[in-house]
Biopython code that builds the backbone (N, CA, C, O; Angstrom):
import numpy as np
from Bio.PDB.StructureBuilder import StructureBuilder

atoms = [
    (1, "UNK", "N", (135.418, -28.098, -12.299)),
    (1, "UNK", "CA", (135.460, -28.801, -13.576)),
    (1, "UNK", "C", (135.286, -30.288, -13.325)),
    (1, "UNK", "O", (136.064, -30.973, -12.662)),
    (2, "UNK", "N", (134.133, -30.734, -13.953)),
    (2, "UNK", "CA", (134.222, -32.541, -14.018)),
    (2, "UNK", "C", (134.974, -33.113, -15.156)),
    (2, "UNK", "O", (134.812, -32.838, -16.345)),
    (3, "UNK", "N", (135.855, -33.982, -14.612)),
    (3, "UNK", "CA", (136.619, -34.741, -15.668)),
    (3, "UNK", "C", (135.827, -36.239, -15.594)),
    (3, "UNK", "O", (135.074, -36.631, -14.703)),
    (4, "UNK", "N", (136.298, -37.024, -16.971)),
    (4, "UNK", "CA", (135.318, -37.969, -17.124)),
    (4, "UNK", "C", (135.963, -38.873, -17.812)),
    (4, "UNK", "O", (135.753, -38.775, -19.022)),
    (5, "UNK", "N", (136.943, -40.047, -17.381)),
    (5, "UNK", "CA", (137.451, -40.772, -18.195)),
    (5, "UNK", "C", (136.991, -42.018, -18.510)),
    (5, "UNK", "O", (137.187, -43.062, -17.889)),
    (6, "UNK", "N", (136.362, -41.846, -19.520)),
    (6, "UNK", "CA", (135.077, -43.159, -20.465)),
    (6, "UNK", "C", (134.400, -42.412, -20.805)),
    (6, "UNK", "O", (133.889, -41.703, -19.938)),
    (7, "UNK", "N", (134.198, -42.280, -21.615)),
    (7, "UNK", "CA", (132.600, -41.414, -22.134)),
    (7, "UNK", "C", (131.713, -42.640, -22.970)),
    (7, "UNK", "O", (131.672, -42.588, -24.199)),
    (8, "UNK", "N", (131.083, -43.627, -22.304)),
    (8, "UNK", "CA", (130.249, -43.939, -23.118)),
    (8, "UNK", "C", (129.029, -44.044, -22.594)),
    (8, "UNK", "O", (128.920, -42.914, -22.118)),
    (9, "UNK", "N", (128.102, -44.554, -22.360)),
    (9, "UNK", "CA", (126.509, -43.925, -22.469)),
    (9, "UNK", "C", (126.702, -43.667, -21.076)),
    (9, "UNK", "O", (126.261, -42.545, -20.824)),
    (10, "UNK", "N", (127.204, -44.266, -19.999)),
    (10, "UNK", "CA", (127.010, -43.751, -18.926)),
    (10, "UNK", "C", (127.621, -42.425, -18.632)),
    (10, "UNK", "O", (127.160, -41.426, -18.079)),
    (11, "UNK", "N", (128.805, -42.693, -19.162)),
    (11, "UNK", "CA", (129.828, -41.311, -18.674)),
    (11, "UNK", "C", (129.232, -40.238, -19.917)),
    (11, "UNK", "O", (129.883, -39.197, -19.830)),
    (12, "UNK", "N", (128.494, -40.174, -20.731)),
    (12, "UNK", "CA", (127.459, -39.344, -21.034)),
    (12, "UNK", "C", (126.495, -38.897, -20.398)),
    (12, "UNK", "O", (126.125, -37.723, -20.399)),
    (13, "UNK", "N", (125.979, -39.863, -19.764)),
    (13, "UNK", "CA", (124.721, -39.180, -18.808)),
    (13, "UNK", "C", (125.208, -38.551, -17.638)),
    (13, "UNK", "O", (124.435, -37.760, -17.097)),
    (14, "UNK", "N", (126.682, -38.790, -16.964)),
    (14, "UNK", "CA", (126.884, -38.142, -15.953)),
    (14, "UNK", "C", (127.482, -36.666, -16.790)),
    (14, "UNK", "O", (127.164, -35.559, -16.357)),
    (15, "UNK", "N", (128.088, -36.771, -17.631)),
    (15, "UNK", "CA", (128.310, -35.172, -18.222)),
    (15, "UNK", "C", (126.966, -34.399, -18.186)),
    (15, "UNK", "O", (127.037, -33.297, -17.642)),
    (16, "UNK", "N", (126.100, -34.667, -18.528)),
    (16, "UNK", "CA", (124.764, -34.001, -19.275)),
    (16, "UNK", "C", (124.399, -33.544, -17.480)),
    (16, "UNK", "O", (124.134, -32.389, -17.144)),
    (17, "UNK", "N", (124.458, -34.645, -16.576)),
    (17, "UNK", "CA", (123.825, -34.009, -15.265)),
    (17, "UNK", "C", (124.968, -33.141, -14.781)),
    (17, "UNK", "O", (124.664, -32.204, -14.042)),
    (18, "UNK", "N", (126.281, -33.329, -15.106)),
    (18, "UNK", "CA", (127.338, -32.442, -14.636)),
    (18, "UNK", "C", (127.087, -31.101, -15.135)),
    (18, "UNK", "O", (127.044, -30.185, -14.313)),
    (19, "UNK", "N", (126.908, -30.854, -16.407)),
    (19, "UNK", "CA", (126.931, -29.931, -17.250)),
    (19, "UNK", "C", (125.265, -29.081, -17.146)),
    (19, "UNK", "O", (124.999, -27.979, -16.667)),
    (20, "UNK", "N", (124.662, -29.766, -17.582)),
    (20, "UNK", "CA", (123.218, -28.818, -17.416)),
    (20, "UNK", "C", (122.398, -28.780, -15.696)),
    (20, "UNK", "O", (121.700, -27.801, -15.434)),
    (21, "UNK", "N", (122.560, -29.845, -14.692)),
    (21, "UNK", "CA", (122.264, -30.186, -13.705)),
    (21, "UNK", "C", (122.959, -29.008, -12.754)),
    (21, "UNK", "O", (122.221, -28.501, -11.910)),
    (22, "UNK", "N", (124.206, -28.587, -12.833)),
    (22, "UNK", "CA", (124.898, -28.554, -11.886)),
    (22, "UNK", "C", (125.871, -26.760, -12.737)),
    (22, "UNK", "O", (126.437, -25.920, -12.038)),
    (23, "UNK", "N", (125.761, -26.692, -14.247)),
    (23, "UNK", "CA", (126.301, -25.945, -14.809)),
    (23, "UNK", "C", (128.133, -25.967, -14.430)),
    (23, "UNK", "O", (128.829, -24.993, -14.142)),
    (24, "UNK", "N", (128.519, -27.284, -14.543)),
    (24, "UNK", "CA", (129.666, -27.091, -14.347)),
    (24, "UNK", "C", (130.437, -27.449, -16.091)),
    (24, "UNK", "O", (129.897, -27.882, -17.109)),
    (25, "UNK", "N", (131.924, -27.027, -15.812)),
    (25, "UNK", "CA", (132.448, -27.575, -17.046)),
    (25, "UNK", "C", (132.696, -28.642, -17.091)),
    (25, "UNK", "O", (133.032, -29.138, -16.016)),
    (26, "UNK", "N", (132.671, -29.526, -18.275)),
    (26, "UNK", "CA", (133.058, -30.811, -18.199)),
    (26, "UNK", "C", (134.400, -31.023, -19.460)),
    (26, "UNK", "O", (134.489, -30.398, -20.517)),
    (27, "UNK", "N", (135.160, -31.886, -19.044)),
    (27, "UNK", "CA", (136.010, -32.631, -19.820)),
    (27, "UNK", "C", (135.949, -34.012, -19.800)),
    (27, "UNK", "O", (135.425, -34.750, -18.966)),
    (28, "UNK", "N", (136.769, -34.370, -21.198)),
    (28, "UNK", "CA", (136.859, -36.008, -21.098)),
    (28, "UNK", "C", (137.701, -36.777, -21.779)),
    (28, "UNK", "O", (137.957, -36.600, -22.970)),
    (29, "UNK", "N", (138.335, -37.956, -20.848)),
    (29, "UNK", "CA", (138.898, -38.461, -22.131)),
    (29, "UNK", "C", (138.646, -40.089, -22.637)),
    (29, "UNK", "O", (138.231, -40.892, -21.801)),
    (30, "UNK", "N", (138.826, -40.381, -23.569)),
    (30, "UNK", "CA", (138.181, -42.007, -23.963)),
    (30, "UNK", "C", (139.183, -42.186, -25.065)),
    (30, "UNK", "O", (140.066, -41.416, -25.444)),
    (31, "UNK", "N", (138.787, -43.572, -25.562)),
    (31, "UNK", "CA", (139.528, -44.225, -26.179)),
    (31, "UNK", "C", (139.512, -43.528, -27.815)),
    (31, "UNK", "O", (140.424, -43.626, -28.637)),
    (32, "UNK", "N", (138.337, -42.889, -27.975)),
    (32, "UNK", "CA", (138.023, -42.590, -29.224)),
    (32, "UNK", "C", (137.280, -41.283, -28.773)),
    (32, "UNK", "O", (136.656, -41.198, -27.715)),
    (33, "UNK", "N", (137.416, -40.277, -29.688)),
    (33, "UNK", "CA", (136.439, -39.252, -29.561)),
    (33, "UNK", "C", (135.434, -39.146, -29.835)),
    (33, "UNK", "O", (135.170, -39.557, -30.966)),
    (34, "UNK", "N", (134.167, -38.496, -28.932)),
    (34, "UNK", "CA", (132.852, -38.672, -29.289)),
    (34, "UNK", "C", (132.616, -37.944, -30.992)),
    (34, "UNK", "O", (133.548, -37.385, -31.571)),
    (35, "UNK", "N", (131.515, -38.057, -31.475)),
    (35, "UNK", "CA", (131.100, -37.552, -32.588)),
    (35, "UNK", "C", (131.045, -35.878, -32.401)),
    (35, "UNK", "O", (130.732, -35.721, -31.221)),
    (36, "UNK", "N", (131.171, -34.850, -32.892)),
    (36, "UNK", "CA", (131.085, -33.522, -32.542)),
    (36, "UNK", "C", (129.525, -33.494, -31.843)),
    (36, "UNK", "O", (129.308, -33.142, -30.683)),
    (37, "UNK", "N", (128.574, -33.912, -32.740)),
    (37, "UNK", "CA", (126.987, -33.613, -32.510)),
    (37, "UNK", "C", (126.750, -34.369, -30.868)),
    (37, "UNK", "O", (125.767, -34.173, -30.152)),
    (38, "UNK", "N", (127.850, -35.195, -30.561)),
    (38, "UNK", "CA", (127.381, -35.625, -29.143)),
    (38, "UNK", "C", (128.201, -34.858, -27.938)),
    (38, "UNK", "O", (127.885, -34.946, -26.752)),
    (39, "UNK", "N", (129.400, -34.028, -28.487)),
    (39, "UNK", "CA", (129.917, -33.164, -27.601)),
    (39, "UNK", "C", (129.041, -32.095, -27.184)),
    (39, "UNK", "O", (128.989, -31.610, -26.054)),
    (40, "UNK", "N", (128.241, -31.716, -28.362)),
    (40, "UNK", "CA", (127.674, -30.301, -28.048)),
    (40, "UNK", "C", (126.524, -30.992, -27.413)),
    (40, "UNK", "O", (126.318, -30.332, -26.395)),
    (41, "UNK", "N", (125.862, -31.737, -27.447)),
    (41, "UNK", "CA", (124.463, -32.698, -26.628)),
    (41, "UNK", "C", (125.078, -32.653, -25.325)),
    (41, "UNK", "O", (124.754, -31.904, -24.404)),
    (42, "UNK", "N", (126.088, -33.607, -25.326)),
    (42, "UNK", "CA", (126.131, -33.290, -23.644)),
    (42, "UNK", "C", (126.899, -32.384, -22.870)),
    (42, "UNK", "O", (126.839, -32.331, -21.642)),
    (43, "UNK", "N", (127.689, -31.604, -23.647)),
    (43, "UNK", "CA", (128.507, -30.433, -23.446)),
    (43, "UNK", "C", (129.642, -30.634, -22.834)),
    (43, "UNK", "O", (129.821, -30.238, -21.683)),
    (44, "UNK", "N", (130.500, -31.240, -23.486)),
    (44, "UNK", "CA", (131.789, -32.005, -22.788)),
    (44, "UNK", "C", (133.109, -31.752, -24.330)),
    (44, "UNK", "O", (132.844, -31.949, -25.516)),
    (45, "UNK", "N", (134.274, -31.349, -23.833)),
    (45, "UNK", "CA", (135.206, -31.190, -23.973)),
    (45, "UNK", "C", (135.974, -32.099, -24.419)),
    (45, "UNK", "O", (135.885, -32.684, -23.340)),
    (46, "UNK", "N", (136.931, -33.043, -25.254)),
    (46, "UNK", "CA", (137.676, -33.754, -25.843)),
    (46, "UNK", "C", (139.079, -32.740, -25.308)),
    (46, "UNK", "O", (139.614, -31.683, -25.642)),
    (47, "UNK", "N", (139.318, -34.222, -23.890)),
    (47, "UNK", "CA", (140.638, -33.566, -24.125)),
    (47, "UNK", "C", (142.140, -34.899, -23.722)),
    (47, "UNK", "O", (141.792, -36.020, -23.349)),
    (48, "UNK", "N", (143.451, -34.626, -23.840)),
    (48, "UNK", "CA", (144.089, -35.804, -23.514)),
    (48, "UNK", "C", (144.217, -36.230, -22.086)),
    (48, "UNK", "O", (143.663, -35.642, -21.156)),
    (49, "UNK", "N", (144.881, -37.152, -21.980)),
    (49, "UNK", "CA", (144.529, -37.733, -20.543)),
    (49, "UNK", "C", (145.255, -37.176, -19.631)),
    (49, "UNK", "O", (145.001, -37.567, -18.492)),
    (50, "UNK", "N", (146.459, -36.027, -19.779)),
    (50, "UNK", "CA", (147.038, -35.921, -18.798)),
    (50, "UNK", "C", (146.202, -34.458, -18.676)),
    (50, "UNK", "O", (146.078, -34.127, -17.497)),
    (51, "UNK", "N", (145.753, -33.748, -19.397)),
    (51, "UNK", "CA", (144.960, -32.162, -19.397)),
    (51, "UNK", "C", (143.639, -32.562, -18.053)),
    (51, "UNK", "O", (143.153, -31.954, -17.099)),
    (52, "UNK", "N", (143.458, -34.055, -18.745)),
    (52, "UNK", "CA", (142.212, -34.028, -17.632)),
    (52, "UNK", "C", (142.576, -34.350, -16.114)),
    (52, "UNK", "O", (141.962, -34.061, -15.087)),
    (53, "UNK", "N", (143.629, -34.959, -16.278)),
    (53, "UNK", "CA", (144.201, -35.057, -14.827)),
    (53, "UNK", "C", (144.684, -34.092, -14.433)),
    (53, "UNK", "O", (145.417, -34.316, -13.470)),
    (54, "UNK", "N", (144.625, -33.032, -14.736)),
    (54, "UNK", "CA", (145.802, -31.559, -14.483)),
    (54, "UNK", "C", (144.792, -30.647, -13.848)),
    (54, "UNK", "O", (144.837, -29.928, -12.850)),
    (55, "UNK", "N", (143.619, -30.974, -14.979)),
    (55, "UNK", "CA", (142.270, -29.753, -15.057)),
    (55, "UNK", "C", (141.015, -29.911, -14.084)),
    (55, "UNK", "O", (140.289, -29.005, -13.674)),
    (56, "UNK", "N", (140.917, -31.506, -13.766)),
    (56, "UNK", "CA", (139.723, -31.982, -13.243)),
    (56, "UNK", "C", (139.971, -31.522, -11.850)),
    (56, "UNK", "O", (140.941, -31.958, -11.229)),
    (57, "UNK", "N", (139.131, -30.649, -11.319)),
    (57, "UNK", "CA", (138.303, -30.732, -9.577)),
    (57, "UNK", "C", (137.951, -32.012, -9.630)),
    (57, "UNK", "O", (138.853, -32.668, -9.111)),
    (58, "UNK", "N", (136.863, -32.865, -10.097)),
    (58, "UNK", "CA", (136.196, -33.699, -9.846)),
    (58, "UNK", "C", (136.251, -34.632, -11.072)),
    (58, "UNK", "O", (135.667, -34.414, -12.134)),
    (59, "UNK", "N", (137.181, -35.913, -10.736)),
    (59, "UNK", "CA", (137.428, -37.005, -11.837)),
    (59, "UNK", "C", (136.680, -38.177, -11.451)),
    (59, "UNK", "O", (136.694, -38.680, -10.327)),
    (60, "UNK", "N", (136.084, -38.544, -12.363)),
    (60, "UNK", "CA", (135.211, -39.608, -12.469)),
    (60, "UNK", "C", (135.520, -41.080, -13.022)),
    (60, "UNK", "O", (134.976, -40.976, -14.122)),
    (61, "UNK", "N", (135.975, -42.230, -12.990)),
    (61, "UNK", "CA", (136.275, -43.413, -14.173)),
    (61, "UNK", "C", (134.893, -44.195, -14.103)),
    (61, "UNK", "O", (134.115, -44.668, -13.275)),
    (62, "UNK", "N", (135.079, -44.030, -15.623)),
    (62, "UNK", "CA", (133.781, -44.655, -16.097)),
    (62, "UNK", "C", (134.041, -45.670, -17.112)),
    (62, "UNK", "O", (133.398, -45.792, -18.154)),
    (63, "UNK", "N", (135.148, -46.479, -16.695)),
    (63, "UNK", "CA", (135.979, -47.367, -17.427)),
    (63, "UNK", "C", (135.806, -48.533, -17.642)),
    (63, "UNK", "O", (136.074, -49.267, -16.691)),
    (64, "UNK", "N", (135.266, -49.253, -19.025)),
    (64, "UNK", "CA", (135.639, -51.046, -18.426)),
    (64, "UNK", "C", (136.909, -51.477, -17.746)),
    (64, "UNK", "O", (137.993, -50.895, -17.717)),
    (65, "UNK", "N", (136.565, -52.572, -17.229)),
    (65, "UNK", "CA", (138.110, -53.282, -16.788)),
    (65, "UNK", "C", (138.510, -54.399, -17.839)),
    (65, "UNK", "O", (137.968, -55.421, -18.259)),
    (66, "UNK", "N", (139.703, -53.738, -18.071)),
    (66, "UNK", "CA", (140.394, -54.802, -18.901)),
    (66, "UNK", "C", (141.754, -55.042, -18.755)),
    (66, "UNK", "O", (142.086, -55.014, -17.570)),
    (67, "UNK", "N", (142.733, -55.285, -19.588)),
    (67, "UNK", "CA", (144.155, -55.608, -19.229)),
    (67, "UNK", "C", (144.474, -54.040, -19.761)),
    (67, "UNK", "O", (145.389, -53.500, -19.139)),
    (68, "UNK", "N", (143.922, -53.328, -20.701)),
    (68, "UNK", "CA", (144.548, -51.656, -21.188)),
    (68, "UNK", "C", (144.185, -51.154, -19.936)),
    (68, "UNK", "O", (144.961, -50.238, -19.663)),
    (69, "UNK", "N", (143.443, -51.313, -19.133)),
    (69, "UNK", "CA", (142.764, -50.377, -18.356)),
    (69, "UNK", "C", (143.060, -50.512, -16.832)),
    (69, "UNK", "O", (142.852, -49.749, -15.888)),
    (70, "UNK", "N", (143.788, -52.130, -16.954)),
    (70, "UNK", "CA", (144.193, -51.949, -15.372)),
    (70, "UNK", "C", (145.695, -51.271, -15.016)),
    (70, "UNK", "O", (146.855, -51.312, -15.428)),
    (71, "UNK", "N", (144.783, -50.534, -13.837)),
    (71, "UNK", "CA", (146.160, -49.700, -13.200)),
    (71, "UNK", "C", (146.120, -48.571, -13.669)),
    (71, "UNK", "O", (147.026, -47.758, -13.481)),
    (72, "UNK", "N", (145.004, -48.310, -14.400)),
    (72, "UNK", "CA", (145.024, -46.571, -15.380)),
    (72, "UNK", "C", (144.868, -45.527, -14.364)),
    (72, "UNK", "O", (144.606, -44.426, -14.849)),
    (73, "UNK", "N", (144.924, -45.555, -13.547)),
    (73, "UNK", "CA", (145.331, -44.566, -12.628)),
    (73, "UNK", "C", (146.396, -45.389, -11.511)),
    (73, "UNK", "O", (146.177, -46.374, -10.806)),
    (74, "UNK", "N", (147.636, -44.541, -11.673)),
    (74, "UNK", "CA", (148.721, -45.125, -10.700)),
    (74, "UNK", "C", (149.096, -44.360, -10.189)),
    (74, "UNK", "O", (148.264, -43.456, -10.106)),
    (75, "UNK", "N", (150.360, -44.057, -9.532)),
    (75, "UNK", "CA", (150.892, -42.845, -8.623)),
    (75, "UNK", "C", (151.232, -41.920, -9.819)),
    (75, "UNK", "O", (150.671, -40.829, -9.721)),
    (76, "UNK", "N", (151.863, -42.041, -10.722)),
    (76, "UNK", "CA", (152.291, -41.116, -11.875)),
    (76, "UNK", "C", (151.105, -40.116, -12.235)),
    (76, "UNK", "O", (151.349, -38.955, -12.560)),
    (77, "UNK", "N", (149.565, -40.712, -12.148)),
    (77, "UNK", "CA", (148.216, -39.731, -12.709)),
    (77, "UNK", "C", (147.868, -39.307, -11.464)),
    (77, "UNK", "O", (147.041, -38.396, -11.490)),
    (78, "UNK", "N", (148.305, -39.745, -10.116)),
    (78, "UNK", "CA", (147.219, -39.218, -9.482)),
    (78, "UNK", "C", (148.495, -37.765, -8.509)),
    (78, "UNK", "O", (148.157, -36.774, -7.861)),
    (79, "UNK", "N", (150.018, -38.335, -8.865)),
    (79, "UNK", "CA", (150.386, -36.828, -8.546)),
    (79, "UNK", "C", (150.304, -35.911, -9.885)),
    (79, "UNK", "O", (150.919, -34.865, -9.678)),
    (80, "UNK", "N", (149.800, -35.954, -11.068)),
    (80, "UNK", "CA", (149.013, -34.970, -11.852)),
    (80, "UNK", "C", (148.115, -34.648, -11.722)),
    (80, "UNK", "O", (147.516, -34.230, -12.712)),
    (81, "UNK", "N", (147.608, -34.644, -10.712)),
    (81, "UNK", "CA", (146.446, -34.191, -10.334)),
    (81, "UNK", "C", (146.150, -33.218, -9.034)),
    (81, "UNK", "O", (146.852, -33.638, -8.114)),
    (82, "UNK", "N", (145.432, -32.162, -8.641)),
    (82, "UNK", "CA", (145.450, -31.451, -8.101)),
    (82, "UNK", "C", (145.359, -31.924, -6.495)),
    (82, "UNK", "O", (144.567, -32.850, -6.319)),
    (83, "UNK", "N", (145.902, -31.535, -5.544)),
    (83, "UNK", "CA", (145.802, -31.595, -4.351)),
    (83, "UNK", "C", (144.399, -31.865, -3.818)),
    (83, "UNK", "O", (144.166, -32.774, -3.022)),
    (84, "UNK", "N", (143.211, -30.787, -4.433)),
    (84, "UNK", "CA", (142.598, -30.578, -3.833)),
    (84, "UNK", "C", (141.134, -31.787, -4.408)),
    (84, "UNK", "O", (140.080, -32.016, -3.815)),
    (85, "UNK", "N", (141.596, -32.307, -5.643)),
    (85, "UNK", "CA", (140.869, -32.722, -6.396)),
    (85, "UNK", "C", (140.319, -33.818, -5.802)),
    (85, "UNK", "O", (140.985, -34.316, -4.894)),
    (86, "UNK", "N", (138.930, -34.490, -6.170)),
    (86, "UNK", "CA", (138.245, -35.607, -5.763)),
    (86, "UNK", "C", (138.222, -37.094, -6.817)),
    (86, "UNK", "O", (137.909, -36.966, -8.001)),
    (87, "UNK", "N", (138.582, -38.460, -6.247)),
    (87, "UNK", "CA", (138.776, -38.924, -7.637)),
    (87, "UNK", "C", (137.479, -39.860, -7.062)),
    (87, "UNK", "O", (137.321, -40.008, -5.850)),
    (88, "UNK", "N", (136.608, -40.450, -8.018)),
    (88, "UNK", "CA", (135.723, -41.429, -8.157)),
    (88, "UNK", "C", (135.329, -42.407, -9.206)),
    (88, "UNK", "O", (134.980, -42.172, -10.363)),
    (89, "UNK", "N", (135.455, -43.619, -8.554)),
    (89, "UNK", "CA", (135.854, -44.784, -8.970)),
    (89, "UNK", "C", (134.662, -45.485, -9.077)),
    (89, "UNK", "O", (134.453, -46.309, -8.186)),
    (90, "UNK", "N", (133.565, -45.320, -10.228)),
    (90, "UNK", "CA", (132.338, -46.570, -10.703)),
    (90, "UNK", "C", (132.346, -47.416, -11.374)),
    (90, "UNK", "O", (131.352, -48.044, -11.738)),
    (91, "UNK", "N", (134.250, -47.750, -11.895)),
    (91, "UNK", "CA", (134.529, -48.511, -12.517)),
    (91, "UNK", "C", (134.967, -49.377, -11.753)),
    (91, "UNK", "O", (134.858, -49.056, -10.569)),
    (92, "UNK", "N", (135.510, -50.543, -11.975)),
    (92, "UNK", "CA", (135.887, -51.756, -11.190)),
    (92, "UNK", "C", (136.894, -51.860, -10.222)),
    (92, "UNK", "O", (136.518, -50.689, -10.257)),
    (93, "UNK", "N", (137.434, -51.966, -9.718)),
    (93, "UNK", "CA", (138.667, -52.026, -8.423)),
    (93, "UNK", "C", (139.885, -52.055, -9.424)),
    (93, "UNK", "O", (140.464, -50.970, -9.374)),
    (94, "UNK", "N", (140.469, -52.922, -10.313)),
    (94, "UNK", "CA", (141.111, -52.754, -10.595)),
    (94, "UNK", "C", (142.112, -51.788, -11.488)),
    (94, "UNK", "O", (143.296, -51.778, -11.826)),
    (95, "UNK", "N", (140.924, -50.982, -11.668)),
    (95, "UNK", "CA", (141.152, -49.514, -12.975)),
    (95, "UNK", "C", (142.296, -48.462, -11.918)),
    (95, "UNK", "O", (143.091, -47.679, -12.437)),
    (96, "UNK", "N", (142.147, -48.680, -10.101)),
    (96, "UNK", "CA", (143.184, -47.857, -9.444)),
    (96, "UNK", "C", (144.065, -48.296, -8.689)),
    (96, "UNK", "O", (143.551, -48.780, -7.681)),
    (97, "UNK", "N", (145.413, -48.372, -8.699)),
    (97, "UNK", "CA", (146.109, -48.981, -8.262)),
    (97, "UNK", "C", (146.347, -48.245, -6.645)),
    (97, "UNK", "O", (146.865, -47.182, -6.305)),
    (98, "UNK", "N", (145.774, -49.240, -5.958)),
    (98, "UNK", "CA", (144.601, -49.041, -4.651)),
    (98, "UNK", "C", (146.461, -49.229, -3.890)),
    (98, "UNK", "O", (146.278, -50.248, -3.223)),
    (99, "UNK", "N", (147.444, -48.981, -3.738)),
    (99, "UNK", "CA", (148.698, -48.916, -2.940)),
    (99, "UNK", "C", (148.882, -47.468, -3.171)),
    (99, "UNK", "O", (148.946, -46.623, -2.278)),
    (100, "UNK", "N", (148.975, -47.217, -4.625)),
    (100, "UNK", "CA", (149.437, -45.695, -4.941)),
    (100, "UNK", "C", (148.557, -44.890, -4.000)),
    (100, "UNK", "O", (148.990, -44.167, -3.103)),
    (101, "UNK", "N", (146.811, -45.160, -4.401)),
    (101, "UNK", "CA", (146.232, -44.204, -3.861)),
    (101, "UNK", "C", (146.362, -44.097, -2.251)),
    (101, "UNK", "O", (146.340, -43.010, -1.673)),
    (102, "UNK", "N", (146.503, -45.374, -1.572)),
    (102, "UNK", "CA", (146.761, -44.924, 0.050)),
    (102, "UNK", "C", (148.101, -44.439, 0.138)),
    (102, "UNK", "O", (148.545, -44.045, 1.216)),
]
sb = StructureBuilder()
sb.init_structure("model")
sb.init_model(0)
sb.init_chain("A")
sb.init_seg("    ")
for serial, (resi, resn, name, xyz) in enumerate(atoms, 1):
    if name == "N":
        sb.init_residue(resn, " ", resi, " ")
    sb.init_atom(name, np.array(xyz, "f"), 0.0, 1.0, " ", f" {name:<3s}", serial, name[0])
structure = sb.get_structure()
C-alpha cells in the first residue's frame, strides 16, 4: 500500500504512477480532501492521518514546509507505523524530526 501525505499535483502524479504503474493501493492524507472526480482519476483513498500511518508499506511526504508542517512526522507517527514500512521524504528536511527518526 502507498501512503501519500500531500496530495497536491505532485502527490497526484505519484498516486496515478503508484496506482496504475505499479497496481498498488494507494491512500492519502492532506489538508483538505480531494474532489471525488479526482479520487477516482488517480485512484487514491481519503483517509486520516493516523490510518495512513498504520496502513502504509510505503509513505511518501509530499508536504510544503511550514510552521503546521514542521515536525509532522515525530517519534509518536513513526512508532505508528509498521516495522517493516519505508518512509520517504521529497519534502523539505524539516517536515521529519531527523533525532526521532535515528
Amino acid at each position: 500500500t502507498l501512503g501519500i501525505l500531500g496530495m497536491g499535483r505532485i502527490g497526484q502524479a505519484i498516486a496515478r504512477r503508484g496506482a496504475l504503474g505499479f497496481g498498488m493501493p494507494v491512500i492519502y492524507h492532506n489538508r483538505s480532501r480531494l474532489a471525488p472526480q479526482i479520487e477516482v482519476e488517480v485512484k487514491a483513498r481519503y483517509v486520516d492521518k493516523a490510518t495512513l500511518l498504520r496502513e502504509a508499506d510505503h509513505l511518501v511526504l509530499v508536504v510544503p514546509y511550514s510552521a503546521a508542517s514542521h515536525h509532522a512526522i515525530g517519534a509518536a507517527e513513526l512508532a505508528q507505523m509498521k516495522p517493516s514500512a519505508t518512509l520517504t521524504n521529497i519534502a523539505r528536511g524539516g517536515v521529519v524530526d531527523d533525532a526521532a527518526l535515528a
